[in-house]
N, C-alpha and C positions, 0 to 999 in steps of 0.2 A: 609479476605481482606488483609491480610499477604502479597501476593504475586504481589496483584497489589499497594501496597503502595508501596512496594517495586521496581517497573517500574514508578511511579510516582517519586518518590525520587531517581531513574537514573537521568531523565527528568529534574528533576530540577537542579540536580548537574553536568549536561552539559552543555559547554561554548553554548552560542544562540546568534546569529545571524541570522538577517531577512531583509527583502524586499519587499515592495510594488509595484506592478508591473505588467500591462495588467491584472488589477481587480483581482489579484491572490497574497495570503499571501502567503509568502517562509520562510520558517523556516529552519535553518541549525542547526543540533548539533554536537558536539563534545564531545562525551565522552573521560574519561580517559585513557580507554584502548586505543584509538588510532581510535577506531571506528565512523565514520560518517554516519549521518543518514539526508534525505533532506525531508520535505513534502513540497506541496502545496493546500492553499484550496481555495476555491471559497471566494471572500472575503462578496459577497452579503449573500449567503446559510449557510458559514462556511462549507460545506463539504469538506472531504477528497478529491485531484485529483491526488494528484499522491505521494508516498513515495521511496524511495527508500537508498540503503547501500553501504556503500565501507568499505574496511577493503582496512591495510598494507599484505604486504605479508612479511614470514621470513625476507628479507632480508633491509625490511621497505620502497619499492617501493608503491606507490597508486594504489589501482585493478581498476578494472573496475566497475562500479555503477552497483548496482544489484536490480531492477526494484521489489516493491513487490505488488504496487498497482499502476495502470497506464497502459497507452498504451505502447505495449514491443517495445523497439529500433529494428528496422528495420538490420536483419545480412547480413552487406557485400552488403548491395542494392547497395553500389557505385561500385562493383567490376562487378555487373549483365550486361548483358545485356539486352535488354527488352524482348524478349520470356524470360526469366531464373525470372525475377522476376516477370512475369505473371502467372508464371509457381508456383511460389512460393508462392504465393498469393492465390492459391486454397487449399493450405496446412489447418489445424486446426491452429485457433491459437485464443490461450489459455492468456486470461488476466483478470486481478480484480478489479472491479470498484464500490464501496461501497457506499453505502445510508448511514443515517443518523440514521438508525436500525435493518440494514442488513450488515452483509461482501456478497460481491457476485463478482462470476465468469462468466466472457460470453465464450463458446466456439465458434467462428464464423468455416462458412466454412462445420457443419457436414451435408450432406445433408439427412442422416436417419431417418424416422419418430419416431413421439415420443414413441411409444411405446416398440421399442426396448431399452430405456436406460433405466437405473437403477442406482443410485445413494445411498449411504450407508457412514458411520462413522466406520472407525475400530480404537475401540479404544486404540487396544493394543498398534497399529504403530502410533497411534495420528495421523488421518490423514482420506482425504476424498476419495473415490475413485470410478470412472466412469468405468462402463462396458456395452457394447452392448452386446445382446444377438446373432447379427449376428458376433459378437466377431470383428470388422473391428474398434472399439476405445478402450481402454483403457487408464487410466488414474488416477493419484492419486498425493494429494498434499496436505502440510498442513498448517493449521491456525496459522501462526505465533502471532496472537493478545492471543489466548488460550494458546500457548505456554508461552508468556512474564508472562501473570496473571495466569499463572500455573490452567489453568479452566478447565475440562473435556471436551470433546465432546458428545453431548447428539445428537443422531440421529430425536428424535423430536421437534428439531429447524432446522433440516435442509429439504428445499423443491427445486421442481426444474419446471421448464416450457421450452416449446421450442415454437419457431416461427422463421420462415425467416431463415432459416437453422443456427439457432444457439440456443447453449442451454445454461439458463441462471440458475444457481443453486443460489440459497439463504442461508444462515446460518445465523438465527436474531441471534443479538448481546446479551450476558448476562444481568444482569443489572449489574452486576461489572463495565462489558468495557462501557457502557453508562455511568456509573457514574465517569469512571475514564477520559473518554474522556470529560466528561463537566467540570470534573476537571481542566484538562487540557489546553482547553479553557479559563477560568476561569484566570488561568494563563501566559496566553498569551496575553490575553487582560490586565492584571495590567501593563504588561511590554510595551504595543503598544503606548500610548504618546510619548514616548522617542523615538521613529522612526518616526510618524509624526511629530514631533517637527524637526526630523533635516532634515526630506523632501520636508518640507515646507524651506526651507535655500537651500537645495544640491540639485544637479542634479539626481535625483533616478537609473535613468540607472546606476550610478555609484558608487552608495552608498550599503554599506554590514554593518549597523551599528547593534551595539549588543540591544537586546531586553530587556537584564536585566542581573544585572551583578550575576555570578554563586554564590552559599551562600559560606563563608567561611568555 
């Protein structure tokens, strides 16, 4: 449990900041490295909807948000025309949208029956990866939650399904990361009065107030 106390105890020793907001809890951190990290959850369900990262670059400019659970930003659609993002639209596209005992991926867009995929854990590269037999997909990506809690990849937790030309892969969660994520909760909620309390006072669209102050 070494490695996920140890991402719990980032977790806590990043500045937080939240928002209540079209039924959706937003959590902001601030690590020390300089690193930001945003999620959103359902505030009815508590599920995960969306996470995402920025990092500074060398020169200490802010990057671009780098989406790891959620629906992916749209590239350059302002710059399309309408064939070109029609066009674009038939493309795969690959995104991760988690249950509350699963991490899972949808690929929309593949129109192959199912029996051509194949789905597999290579544990060397830590990582998941997608192959068609008519070879027309390939693909591979990895668990960044396995990575943080330093957890193997075990091939029998992972399953997959297709319907409606999309293929949705499953990987149930350990019981570490459920237990670190109820944690987690756990602690988000001691800190959530102190944000009702001043939302009931403020205008919320314009409030960013801290959810608890970091430990010394």
């Amino acid at each position: 449990m070494m490695a996920v106390t140890g991402w719990l105890e980032s977790l806590r020793n990043a500045e937080k900041t939240a928002l209540l907001q079209d039924g959706r809890r937003k959590v902001h951190y601030l690590f020390p490295d300089g690193k930001e990290m945003a999620e959103e959850y359902d505030e009815k369900t508590k599920e995960l909807l969306v996470r995402k990262w920025r990092v500074k670059s060398a020169l200490g400019a802010l990057g671009q948000w780098q989406i790891e659970v959620g629906e992916p930003a749209p590239h350059g659609a302002g710059n399309l025309g309408p064939e070109l993002i029609k066009e674009s639209n038939a493309n795969p596209i690959f995104m991760r949208k988690d249950t509350k005992v699963c991490f899972q991926w949808r690929i929309r867009n593949l129109p192959y029956p199912k029996d051509v995929y194949s789905v597999s854990v290579d544990r060397k590269e830590r990582c998941v990866i997608i192959r068609t037999t008519n070879k027309k997909y390939y693909k591979k990506f990895s668990v960044p939650d396995l990575d943080r809690h330093q957890l193997p990849l075990d091939d029998s937790l992972l399953s997959f399904a297709y319907a409606n030309c999309t293929l949705i892969i499953s990987y149930q969660k350990p019981k570490e990361v459920l237990a670190a994520e109820a944690e987690l909760q756990e602690m988000l909620k001691k800190g959530w009065p102190l944000l009702i309390q001043a939302l009931q006072k403020l205008d919320h669209r314009a409030l960013l107030a801290p959810v608890m102050p970091s430990p010394e």
